[in-house]
Structure formats: C-alpha cells, structure tokens
N, C-alpha and C positions, 0 to 999 in steps of 0.2 A: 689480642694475639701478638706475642714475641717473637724474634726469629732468632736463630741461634746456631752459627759456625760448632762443628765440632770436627775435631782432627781424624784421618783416616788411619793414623799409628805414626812410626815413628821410624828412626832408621831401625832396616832387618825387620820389621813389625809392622804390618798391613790391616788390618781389620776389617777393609770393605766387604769381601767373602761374606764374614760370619754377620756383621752388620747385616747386611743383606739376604743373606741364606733365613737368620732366624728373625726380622722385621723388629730389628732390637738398635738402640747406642748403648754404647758404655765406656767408662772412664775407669779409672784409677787413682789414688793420691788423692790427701784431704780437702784439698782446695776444690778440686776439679769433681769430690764426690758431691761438695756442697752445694756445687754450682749446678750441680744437675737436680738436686730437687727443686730446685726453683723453677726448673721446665713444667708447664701447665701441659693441659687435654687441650688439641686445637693449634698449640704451639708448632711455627717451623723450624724445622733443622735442615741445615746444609751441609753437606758432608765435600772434607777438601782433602785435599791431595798437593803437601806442598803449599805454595804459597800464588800460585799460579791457574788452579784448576778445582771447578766444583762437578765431584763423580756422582752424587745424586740431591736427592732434596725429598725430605718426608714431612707426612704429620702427625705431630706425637696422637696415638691413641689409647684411650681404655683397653685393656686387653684381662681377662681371668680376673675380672672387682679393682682393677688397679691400670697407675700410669705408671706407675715407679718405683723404684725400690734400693735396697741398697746392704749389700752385704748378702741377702738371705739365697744366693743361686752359688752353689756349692763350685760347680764347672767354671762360674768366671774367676773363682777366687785364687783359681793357676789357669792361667789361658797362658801356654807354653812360660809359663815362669811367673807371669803377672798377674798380681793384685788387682781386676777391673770391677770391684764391684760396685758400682753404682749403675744404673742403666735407668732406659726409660724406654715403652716399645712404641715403636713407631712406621707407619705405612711408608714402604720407597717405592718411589718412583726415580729411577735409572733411565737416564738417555741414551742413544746409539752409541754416542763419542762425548768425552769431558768435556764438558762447558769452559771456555776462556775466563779466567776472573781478575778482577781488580779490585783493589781494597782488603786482600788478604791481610792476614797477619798471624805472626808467630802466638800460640796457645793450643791449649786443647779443647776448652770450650768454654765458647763466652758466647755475649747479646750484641747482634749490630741491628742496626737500622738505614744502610747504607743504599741508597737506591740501586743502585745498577746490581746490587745481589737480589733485591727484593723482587729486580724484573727476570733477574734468571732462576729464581727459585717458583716466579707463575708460568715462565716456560717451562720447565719442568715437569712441574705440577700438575699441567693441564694432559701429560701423557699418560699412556697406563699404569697403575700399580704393580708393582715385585710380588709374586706368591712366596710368601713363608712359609719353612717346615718348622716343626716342631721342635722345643729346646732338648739338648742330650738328655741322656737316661741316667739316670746319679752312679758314681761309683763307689768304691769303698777303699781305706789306707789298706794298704800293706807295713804290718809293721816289721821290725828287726828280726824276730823269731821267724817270721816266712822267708823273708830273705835269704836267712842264711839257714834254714833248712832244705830253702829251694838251691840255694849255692852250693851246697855239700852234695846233693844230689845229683848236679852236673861236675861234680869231680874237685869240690875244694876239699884238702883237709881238715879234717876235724878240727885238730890242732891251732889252725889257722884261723879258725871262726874269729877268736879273740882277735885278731889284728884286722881282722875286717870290718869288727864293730866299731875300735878303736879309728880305724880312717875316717866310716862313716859320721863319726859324732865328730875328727877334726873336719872333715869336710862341711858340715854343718854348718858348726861354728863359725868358721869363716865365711862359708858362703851367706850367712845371715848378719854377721858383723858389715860386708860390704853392702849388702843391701840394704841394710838400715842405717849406714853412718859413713857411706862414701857416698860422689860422684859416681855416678855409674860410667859415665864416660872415660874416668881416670882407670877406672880397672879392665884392662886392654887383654886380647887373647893370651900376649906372653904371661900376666898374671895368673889369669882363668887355666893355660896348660900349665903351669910351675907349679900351683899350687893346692888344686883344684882337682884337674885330670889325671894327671901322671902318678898321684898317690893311690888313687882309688885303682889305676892299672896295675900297680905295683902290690897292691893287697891282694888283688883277684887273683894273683899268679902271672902275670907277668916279670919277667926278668929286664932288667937296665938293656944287656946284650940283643934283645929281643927288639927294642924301640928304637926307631929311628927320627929324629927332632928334624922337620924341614925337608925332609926329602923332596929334591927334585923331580917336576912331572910335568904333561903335557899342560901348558898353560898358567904354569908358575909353582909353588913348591906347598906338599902335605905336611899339616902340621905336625900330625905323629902316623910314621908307617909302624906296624905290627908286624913281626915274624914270627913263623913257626920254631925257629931255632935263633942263635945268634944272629945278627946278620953280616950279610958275608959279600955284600959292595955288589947284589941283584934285585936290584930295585923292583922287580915281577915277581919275586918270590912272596912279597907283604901278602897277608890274608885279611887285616883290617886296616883302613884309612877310616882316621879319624879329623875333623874339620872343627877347629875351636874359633870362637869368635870373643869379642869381647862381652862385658857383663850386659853392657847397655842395649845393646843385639839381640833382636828374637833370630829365632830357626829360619826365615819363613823363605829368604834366598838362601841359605847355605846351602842347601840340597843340589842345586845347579852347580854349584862350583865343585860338590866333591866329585860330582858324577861326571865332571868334567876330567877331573885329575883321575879316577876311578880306568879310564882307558890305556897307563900306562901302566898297568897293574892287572895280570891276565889273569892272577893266582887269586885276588882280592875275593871275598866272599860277603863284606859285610861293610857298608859305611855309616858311619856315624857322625852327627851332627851335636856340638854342643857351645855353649854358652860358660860353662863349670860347673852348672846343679840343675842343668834341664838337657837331656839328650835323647835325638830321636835314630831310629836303626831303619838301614834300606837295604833291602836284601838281593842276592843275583837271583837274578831269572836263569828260567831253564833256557832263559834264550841268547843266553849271555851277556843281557844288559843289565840295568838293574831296576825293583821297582820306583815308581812315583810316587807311592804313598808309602807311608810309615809303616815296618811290623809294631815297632812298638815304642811308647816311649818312658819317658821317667824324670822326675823331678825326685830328686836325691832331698829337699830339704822335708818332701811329703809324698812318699812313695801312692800311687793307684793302683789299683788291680787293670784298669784300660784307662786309655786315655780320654781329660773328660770332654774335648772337644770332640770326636770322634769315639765313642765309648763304641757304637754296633762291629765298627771295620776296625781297629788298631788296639793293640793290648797294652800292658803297662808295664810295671817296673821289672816285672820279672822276666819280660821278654827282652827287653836290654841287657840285662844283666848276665842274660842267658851268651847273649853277643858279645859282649865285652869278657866271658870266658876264656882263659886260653886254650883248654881241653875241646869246648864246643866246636869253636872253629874250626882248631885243627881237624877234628876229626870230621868237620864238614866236608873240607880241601881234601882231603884223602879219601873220603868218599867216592868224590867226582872223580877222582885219578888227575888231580892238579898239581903236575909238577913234581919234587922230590921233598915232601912233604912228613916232615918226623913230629909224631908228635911231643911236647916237652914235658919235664916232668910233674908232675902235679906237684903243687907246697903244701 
C-alpha cells in the first residue's frame, strides 16, 4: 500500500466539492497524468489544502471494472477551463474540521511516506465514509452555425454574423496560443479583458460608448460596466457587470466579489464571471438579489449545449451568449421598469 498527497486545486480553483461530491481525484498536465496511473486498488490519498492542512483522506477503489483511467470522461476534459483528465475513484472519509499538517509540500501529486501524515490519514480513515452521486450526464458541442443562428435570433444582424465568426476564431487562437505556450500566471486580467473580452463585446453589438473599464463600486472597482446607451458619469444605470480574472484563475471565487460590486448597480440585470474563454452568468432574482448558482456557462474555445459539471441545473453556451446580448438585456431592464432604459441599436 502507497500513500499519496494530492492537491485540492490551485489559486481561484478548489476541487474538494466535486472530489467529494463524485468519490473521484483528478489531475491535469502530463506529468501529474502519469503520476496518477501509478495509484493501485488499496492505495491512500490525502487530500491538502495549501501547504498547511489535510481536508480528507481516501482509498483508491475498484469502481464500474476499473481504478483509473485517463482521458476517456468527456466532463473533466473542461472542468471550468481545465484539462483534468486523469483520475482515479476513491472512498472519502472527511473530518469535522481540517486536520493540522506537517511535512507538506508544493505539487499536485506525489508519494510520501512521512509518519506523522500516515498517522493522520488512520485518524481519518477510521471515521465514516462520504456517499457519492453519480458522475454528470454527457453533453454535446455547440458549433458556429448554432451560435450564430441562435445570436441572430436574439437580435444580431445578419450582416454581422461575419464579424462574429471572425472574433470567435481570433479569440480562439489566442486563447489556445496562451494556453499552450504561456505562463499562465503572466497572462493577468488586464490581458484576458484587452484581448479576450472586450472583442467578443464589441462583435455581439456592443458599442466602445457603452463600456465602462474600472468603474468604481462598493468595495473596489468593475472590470467592465455595460450601458444601455452611452455612458453618461451613472454608475446605477450599467445593466451588466462583468468580473475578469487572470488566465491562471478558475471561476470558483469570483462570483462573491461581483455580487459584492453588484449592490451599487440597482439597474444591473446580469453578472458575469470570466477568466477570457470560460464565462459563467448570475442572474437577478425577483427578489432583488442575485442567484448563487450559474444560469449558464460557456467555454468559448469548445462551446456545450449545458454545463458539464452541472449538466441537470445550468445550461451552456447559448445561455451566455444570450446575456452578453446587448438587445437581451436591455429589453430585460425595461421590462422590470429599471430606470430610463433605451434600448440601442442592433449592428
């Protein structure tokens, strides 16, 4: 029997949830995919948090004629942006409160044999098992022809299709040039809105006049506000706030932060959460707040019809798409009677 640290994510990127939720690890990147078939039936894992704390401890099991695998689960192969396909399933056993550690160290997944983790993975161990659900239900691409027949139907010009294909292949391209040949850490929010967001807004029909870069809010400044029209120095007038992070950043905090900035913005209908080619939409409630989970998300370099973490609750690319409209929204806001709300004019 081996025992084996493996990482609970990264920054913006948490994985214990879904670790847990479906009685699974998984990794990402060649090294770390390789390093996971070497996990046996019987093997422990310790799952860390940081370099200071172990949040559970399992043991790998036989599950459906297998212990592992790698590539072939369609859903990890975008888990909010990320490549994690290798895995291996495994029984958790979850304490009340993180266990204190020593002898950590930076990786995502390697083999120790360190006593004092070996004695807190039979504390552990010795509690009850985590029930697992079931893995998501497969979804299917969305290609270019849905897109932008679904885009034309919420109000794009015909004529315009061409420059929205045109975005989406330079958004592509770059979004996969950094992914495969940068530092993910070098490419930082201002890169991800410069080159990334603000193009694909600009194709969908929004106007330069329309966007506002940094707007100041409760609790420090929106990366990009939305207007219905020009804007005209009313910061409650925006209809979308959108929150861009850097490349190397999942979703998995942002949502707190926009919904944070979301309260000086009374007009606001719609937030958005992105990284440059993975974005997810929160919608207002009839109750004035907004929701907690996703309507919908999208991964621009490989559109889904729903999202494959949550495929039953949250839909895909066309529901974003739908929100990053400038036709939709507006006529969302003047629906409710928010404000002096015109709508602009479709391209």
């Amino acid at each position: 029997m081996a025992m084996w640290i493996i990482s609970a994510g990264a920054e913006g990127r948490d994985y214990t949830e879904y670790f847990q939720r479906f009685g699974m690890a998984f990794v990402g990147g060649a090294p770390q995919r390789a390093t996971m078939k070497q996990v046996k039936v019987g093997d422990v894992i310790l799952l860390k948090r940081g370099l200071t704390e172990i949040v559970a401890a399992g043991t790998v099991v036989d599950r459906n004629g297998g212990h592992s695998g790698d590539g072939d689960k369609e859903w990890l192969r975008d888990f909010d942006g990320w490549d994690l396909a290798g895995y291996c399933y495994v029984d958790w056993h979850v304490p009340a409160t993180p266990e204190p550690a020593t002898g950590l160290r930076m990786g995502t997944i390697y083999q120790t044999s360190q006593p004092q983790l070996m004695v807190i993975a039979q504390k552990i161990l010795s509690g009850p098992s985590q029930p697992f659900q079931n893995e998501p239900t497969p979804t299917k691409t969305v290609d270019d022809n849905a897109l932008l027949g679904f885009l034309i139907q919420q109000g794009l010009r015909v004529a315009a299709a061409d420059e929205v294909t045109e975005a989406l292949r330079r958004i592509r391209l770059l979004a996969q040039y950094y992914y495969d040949n940068w530092k993910w850490q070098d490419i930082r929010e201002h890169e991800t809105r410069t080159f990334l967001v603000i193009p694909l807004l600009l194709a969908l029909g929004w106007a330069e006049q329309q966007l506002k870069i940094e707007m100041p809010a409760a609790g420090g400044r929106v990366d990009i506000a939305c207007y219905p029209v020009a804007f005209k120095g009313i910061n409650a007038e925006a209809i979308v706030l959108i929150e861009t992070k850097g490349f190397a950043s999942g979703l998995h905090y942002a949502p707190e932060q926009a919904h944070g900035y979301a309260k000086s913005f009374s007009n606001c209908q719609v937030l958005l959460v992105t990284n440059g080619y993975c974005y997810k939409t929160y919608l207002r409630t009839g109750e004035g707040t907004f929701s907690t989970q996703p309507s919908g998300y999208l991964n621009i370099i490989k559109p889904r019809d729903r999202y494959p973490l949550e495929p039953e609750h949250v839909a895909g690319a066309l529901e974003v798409l739908k929100w990053l409209m400038p036709t939709t929204v507006t006529l969302q806001a003047r629906a409710l009677g928010l404000g002096q709300v015109t709508a602009p004019k479709s391209r």
